[in-house]
GUSE-345306 format. One record per residue (C-alpha): residue in one letter; z, x, y; residue number from 0. Coordinates in steps of 0.5 Angstrom, whole numbers. Last residue first. Layout:
BEGIN
a/Z/X/Y/NUM
...
//
This chain:
BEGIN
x/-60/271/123/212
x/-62/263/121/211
x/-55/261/122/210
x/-56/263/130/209
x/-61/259/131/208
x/-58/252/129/207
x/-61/247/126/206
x/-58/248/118/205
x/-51/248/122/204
x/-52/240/123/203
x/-56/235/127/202
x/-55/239/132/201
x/-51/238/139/200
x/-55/237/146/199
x/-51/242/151/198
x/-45/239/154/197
x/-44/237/161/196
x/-44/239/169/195
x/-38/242/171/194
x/-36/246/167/193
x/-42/246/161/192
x/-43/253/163/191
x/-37/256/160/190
x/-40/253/153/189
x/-33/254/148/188
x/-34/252/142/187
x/-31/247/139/186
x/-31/244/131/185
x/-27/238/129/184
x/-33/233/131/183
x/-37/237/125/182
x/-44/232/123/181
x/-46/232/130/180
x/-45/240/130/179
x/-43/243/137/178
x/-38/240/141/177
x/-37/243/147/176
x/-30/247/150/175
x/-32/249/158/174
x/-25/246/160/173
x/-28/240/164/172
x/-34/240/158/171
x/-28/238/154/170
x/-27/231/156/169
x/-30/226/152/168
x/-31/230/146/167
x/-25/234/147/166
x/-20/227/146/165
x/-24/226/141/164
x/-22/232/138/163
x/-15/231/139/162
x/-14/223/137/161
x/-18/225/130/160
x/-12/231/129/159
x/-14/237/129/158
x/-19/241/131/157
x/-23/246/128/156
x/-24/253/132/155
x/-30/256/134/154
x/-32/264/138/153
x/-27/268/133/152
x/-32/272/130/151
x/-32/269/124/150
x/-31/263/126/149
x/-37/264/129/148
x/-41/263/123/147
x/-46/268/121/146
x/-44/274/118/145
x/-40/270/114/144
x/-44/265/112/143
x/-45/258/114/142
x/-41/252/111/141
x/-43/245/113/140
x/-50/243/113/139
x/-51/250/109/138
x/-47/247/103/137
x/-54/243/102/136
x/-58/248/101/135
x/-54/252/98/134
x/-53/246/93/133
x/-49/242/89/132
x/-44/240/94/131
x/-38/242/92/130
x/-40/248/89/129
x/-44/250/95/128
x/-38/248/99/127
x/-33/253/94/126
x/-38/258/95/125
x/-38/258/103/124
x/-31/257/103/123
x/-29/264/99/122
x/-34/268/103/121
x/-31/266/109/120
x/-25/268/107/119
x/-27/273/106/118
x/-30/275/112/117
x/-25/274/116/116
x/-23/267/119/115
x/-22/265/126/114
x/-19/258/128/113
x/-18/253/122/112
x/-14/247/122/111
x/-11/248/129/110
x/-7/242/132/109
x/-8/239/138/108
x/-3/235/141/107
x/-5/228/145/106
x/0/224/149/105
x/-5/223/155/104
x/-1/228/159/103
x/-1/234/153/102
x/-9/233/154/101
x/-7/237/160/100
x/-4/242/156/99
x/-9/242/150/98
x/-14/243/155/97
x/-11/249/157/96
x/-9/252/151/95
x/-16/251/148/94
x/-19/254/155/93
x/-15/260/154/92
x/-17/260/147/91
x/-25/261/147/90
x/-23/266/152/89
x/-19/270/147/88
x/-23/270/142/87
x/-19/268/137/86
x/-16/272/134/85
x/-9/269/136/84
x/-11/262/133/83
x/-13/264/126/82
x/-8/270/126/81
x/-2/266/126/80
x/5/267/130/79
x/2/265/137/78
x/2/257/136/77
x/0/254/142/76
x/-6/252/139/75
x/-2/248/135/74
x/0/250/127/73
x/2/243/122/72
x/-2/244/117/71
x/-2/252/113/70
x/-7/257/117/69
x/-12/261/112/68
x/-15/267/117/67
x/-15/272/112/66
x/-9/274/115/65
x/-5/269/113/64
x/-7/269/106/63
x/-13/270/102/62
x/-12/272/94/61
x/-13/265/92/60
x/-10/259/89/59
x/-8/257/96/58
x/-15/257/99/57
x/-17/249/99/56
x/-9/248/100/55
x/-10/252/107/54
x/-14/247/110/53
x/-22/248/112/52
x/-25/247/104/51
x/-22/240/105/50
x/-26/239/111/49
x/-31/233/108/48
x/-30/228/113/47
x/-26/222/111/46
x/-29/217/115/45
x/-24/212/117/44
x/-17/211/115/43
x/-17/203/119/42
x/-24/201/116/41
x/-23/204/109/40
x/-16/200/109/39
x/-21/194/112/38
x/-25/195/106/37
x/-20/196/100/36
x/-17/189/102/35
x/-24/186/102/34
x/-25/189/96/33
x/-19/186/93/32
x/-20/179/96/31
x/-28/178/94/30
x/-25/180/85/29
x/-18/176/87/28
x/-24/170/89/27
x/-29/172/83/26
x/-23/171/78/25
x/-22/165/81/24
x/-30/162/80/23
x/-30/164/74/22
x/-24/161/71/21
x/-27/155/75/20
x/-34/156/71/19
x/-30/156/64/18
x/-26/150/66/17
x/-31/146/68/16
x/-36/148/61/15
x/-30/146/57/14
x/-30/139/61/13
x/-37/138/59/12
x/-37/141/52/11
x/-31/134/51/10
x/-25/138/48/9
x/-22/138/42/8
x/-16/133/40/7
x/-12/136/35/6
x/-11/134/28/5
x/-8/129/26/4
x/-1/131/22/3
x/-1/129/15/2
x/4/123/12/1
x/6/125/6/0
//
């Protein structure tokens, strides 16, 4: 009876090859999938951290519209929701005013939070500092309800990224100014700045005098 050879085994030499070859294609799918992920991420952008602004953070709660909550899609034109109507109405004049000559650039503004009742406020301060740990560092985003001014009508978040920057580069025409450099969503309206310029943003709420109160 004749037996089969047994099979050839490979030199160590040539072993040692195919392994640093299976090494080196793995780590190129690894190189190109990480490359994919990062040019995806420079495209998006940032994400900023609002997710506590839209109404979906809020939508197992209580609060409603007349909280202040406001679903996406809303524009400053929009006079049938609360976050946009009690805003302080020369604060939404001139929101209303630059969104019309922003209008001939092809750029819309949307509201994604305006006036909030206290509550409302409240429910997002706790949200932020379970989100981030700490009153501390929820104070960098989320100021209370007897200090943020979107209780009291006087801020609005806007919406979309093309719109806020469209407002930092032409706002202080209009009197609108960014007030927090960690919030480039959130107006002011600052009539002295018509016709000069933008007072100097904070770093953060926490910097701001009025959060002190």
């Amino acid at each position: 009876m004749t037996r089969n050879p047994p099979p050839a085994r490979l030199p160590a030499r040539r072993i040692r090859r195919i392994r640093w070859l299976l090494l080196a294609v793995a780590a190129a799918v690894l190189t190109g999938v990480l490359a994919g992920v990062m040019a995806i991420a420079l495209t998006v952008g940032p994400q900023l951290p609002t997710s506590w602004l839209s109404s979906k953070h809020s939508s197992k709660s209580s609060l409603s519209a007349a909280d202040g909550v406001i679903p996406e899609g809303v524009t400053v034109l929009d006079d049938t929701y609360e976050a946009v109507t009690r805003l302080d109405p020369a604060l939404l004049d001139a929101l209303r005013r630059a969104a019309t000559a922003a209008a001939a650039d092809g750029v819309e503004f949307y509201v994604n939070s305006g006036w909030r009742s206290p509550e409302y406020q409240n429910q997002l301060l706790r949200e932020a500092v379970t989100a981030h740990g700490s009153e501390d560092e929820a104070a960098r985003w989320v100021a209370t309800a007897a200090t943020s001014p979107h209780v009291s009508g006087d801020a609005a978040d806007i919406g979309h990224s093309d719109a806020a920057q469209w407002l930092a580069e032409h706002g202080a025409e209009h009197g609108l100014c960014r007030i927090y450099r960690n919030e480039p969503w959130h107006f002011e309206l600052r009539t002295q700045a018509i016709g000069h310029r933008c007072p100097d943003m904070y770093a953060n709420p926490t910097e701001d005098p009025r959060m002190r109160q």
